[in-house]
Legacy VTK file of the C-alpha trace (Angstrom):
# vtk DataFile Version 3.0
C-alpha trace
ASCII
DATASET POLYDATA
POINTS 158 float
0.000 0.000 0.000
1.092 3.665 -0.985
1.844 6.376 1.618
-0.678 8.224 2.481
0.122 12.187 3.006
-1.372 14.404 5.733
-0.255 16.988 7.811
0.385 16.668 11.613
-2.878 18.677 11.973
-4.682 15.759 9.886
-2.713 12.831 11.642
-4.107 14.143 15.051
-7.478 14.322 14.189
-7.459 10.940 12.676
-5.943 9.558 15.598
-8.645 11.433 17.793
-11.435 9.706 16.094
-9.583 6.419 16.228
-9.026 7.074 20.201
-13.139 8.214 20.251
-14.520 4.800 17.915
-12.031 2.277 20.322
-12.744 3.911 23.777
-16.436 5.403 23.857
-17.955 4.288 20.230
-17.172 0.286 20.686
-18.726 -0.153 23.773
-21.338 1.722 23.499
-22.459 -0.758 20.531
-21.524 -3.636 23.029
-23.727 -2.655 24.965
-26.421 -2.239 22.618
-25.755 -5.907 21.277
-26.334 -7.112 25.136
-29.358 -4.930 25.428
-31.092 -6.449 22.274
-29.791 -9.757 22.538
-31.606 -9.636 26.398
-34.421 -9.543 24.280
-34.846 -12.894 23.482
-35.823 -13.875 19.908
-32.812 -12.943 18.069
-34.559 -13.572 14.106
-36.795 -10.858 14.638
-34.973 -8.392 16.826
-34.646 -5.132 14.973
-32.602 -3.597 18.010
-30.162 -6.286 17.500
-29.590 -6.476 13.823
-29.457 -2.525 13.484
-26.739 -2.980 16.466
-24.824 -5.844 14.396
-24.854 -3.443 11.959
-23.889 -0.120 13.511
-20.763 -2.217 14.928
-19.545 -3.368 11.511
-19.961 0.070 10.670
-17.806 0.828 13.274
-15.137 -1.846 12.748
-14.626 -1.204 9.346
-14.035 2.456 10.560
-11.656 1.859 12.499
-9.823 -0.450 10.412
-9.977 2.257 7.541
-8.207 4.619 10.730
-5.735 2.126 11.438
-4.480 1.874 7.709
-4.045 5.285 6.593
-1.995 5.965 9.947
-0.210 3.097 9.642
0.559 3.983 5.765
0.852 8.153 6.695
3.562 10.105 5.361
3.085 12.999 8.117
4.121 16.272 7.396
4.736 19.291 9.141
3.947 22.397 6.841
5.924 24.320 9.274
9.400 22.752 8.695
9.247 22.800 5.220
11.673 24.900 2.982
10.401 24.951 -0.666
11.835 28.269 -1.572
8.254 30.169 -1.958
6.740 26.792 -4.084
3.256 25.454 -3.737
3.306 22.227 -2.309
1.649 19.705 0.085
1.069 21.338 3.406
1.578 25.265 2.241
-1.114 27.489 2.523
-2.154 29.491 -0.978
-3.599 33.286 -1.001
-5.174 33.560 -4.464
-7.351 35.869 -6.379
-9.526 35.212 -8.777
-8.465 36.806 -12.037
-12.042 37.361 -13.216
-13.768 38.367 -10.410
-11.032 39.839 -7.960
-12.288 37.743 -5.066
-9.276 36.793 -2.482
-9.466 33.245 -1.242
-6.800 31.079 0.919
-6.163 27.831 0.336
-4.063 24.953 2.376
-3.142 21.914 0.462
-3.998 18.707 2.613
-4.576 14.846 2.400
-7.726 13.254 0.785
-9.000 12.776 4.436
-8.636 16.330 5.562
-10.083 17.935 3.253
-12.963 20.399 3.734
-13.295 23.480 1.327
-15.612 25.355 3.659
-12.169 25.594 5.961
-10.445 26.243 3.210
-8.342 22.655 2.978
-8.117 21.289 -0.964
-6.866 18.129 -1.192
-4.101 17.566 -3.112
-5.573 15.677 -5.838
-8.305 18.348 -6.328
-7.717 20.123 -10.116
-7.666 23.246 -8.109
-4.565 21.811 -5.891
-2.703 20.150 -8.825
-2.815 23.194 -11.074
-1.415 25.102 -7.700
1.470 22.792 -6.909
4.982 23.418 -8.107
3.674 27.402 -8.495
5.362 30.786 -7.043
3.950 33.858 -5.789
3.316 35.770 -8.723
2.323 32.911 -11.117
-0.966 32.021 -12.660
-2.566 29.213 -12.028
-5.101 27.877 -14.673
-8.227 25.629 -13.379
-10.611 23.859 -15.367
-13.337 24.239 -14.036
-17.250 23.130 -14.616
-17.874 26.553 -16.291
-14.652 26.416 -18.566
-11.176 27.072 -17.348
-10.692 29.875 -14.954
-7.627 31.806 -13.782
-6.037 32.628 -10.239
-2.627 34.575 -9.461
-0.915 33.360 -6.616
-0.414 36.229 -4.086
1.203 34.339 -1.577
2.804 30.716 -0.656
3.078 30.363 3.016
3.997 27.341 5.179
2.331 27.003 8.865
LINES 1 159
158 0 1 2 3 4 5 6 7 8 9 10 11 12 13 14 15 16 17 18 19 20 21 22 23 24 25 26 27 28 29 30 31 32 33 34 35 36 37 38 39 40 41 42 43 44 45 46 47 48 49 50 51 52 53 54 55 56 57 58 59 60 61 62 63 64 65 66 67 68 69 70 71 72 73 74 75 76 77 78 79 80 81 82 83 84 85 86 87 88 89 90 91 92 93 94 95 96 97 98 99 100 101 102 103 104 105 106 107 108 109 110 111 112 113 114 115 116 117 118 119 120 121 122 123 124 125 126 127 128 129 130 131 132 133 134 135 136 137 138 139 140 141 142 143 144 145 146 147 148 149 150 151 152 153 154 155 156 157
């Protein structure tokens, strides 16, 4: 299996969930299995087949958890020195060539991304077309609407 990339940010709150599914999530759904199977009749107990179900849910969660920290590359946007480049971890100020709107961008792992924080992954179009870019560049996107155009103000690394 492949490395996985995300920063220490993204590492942590994988491992929190992973900590949250083993110690509070897990036997919560233990208990739920007792609770139904208590029951009786277990071939027409909704309350225990919903239960089974919740916990292979659960264990297939944390199994996913497990394997991408097990396979992470961490790394720490702060320490890196790419001479003023775009690239995994560095945070973007761009504006919008069209319409002059400023937006800030981090590049992150698949798994912490969230584009309402303002995390792209780094296999977004928007990400690749930013990576290996300076300050000052342009940065073409295709987008839905046909491709559009950013200039990158700033490459910063925190």
């Amino acid at each position: 299996m492949s490395k996985v990339p995300l920063t220490v940010a993204g590492a942590a709150k994988l491992r929190e969930e992973l900590q949250r599914l083993k110690t509070i999530e897990r036997p919560k759904v233990v208990a739920a299995i007792a609770e139904a199977r208590s029951h009786g009749d277990l071939s027409e107990n909704a309350e225990y087949d919903a239960a089974k179900e919740r916990q292979g849910f659960l264990e297939g969660r944390i199994k996913d958890l497990e394997g991408k920290l097990s396979n992470a590359q961490i790394i720490d946007p702060a320490l890196l020195d790419a001479d003023g480049r775009c690239v995994f971890g560095a945070t973007v100020d761009l504006e919008d060539q069209e319409s002059g709107d400023a937006v800030t961008y981090q590049i992150v792992g698949e798994d912490e991304a969230d584009i309402k924080l303002g995390k792209l992954s780094f296999g977004s179009p928007m990400a690749r077309a930013l990576i290996g870019k300076y300050a000052g560049d342009i940065a073409q996107v295709q987008a839905p609407g046909g491709i559009r155009e950013f200039e990158i103000i700033d490459v910063r690394y925190e």
